[in-house]
PAGUKE-527295 format. One record per residue: residue in one letter; x, y, z of N, C-alpha, C in turn. Coordinates in steps of 0.1 Angstrom, whole numbers, padded with zeros to 4 digits, always signed. Layout:
<kekes>
AXYZXYZXYZ ...
</kekes>
This chain:
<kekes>
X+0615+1139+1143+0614+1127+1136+0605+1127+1124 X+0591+1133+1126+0589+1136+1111+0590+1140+1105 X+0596+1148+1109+0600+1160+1099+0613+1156+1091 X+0622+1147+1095+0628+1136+1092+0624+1134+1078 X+0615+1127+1084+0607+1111+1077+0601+1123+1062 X+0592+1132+1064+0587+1144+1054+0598+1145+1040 X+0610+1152+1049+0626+1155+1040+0629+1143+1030 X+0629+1132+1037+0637+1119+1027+0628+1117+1020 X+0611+1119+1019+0604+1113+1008+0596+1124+1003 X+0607+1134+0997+0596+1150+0994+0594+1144+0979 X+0603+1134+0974+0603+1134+0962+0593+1124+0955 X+0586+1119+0964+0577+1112+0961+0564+1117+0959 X+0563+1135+0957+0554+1143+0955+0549+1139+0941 X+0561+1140+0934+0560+1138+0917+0552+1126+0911 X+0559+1113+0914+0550+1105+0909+0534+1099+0917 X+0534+1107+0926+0518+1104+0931+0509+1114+0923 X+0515+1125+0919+0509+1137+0917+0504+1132+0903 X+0519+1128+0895+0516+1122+0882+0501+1111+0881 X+0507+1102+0892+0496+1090+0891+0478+1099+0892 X+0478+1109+0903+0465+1115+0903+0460+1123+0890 X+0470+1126+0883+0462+1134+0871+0468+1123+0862 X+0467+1112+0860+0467+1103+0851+0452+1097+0849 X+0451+1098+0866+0433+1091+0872+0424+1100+0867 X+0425+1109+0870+0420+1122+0868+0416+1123+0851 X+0425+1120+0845+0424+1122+0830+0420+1114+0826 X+0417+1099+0829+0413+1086+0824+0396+1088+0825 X+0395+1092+0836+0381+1097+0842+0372+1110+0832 X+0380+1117+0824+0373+1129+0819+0375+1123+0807 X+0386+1118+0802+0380+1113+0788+0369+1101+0787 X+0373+1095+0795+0357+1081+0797+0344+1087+0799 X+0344+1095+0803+0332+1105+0801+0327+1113+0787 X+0340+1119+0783+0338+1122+0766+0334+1113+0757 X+0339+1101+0760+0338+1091+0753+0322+1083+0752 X+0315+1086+0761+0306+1080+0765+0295+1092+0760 X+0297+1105+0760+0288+1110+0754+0289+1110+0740 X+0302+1110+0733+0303+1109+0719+0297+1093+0711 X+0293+1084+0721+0287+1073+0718+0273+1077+0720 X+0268+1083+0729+0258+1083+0731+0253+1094+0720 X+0258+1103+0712+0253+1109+0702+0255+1104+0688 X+0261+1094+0688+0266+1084+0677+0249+1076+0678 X+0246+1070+0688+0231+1063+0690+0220+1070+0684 X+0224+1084+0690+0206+1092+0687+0210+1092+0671 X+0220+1097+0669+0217+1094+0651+0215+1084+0645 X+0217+1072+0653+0219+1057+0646+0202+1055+0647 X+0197+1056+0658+0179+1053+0662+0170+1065+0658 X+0180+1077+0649+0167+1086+0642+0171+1082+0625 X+0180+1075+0627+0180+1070+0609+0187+1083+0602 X+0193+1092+0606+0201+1102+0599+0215+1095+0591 X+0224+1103+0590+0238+1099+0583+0238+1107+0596 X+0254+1099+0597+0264+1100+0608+0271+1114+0603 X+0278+1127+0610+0286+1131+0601+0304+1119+0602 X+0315+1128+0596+0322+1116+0593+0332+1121+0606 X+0334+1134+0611+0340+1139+0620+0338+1130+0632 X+0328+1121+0635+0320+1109+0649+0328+1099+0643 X+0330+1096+0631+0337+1081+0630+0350+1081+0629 X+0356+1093+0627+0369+1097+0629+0380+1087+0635 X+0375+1090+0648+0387+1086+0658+0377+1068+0665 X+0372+1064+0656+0366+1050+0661+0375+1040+0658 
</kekes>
């Protein structure tokens, strides 16, 4: 019987798998994101110029 139940829903591998490395990816870039602010700050609180490659993608 489970093995049943396994067969009919093999295909449900794909969009869980999808939905985990969507999580997955949401999570690594919010992380990028958060240090590219946070090096945006140290230059903003030492009074430098920004270079322009940080305001790029703002």
């Amino acid at each position: 019987m489970t093995v049943h139940i396994v067969w009919m829903y093999w295909w449900l591998i794909f969009p869980i798998g999808f939905l985990l490395s969507r999580i997955v990816h949401m999570f690594l870039y919010s992380a990028y994101e958060r240090k590219r602010l946070d090096v945006l700050k140290a230059y903003i609180d030492k009074g430098k110029d920004v270079p322009p490659a940080l305001y790029r993608d703002l």
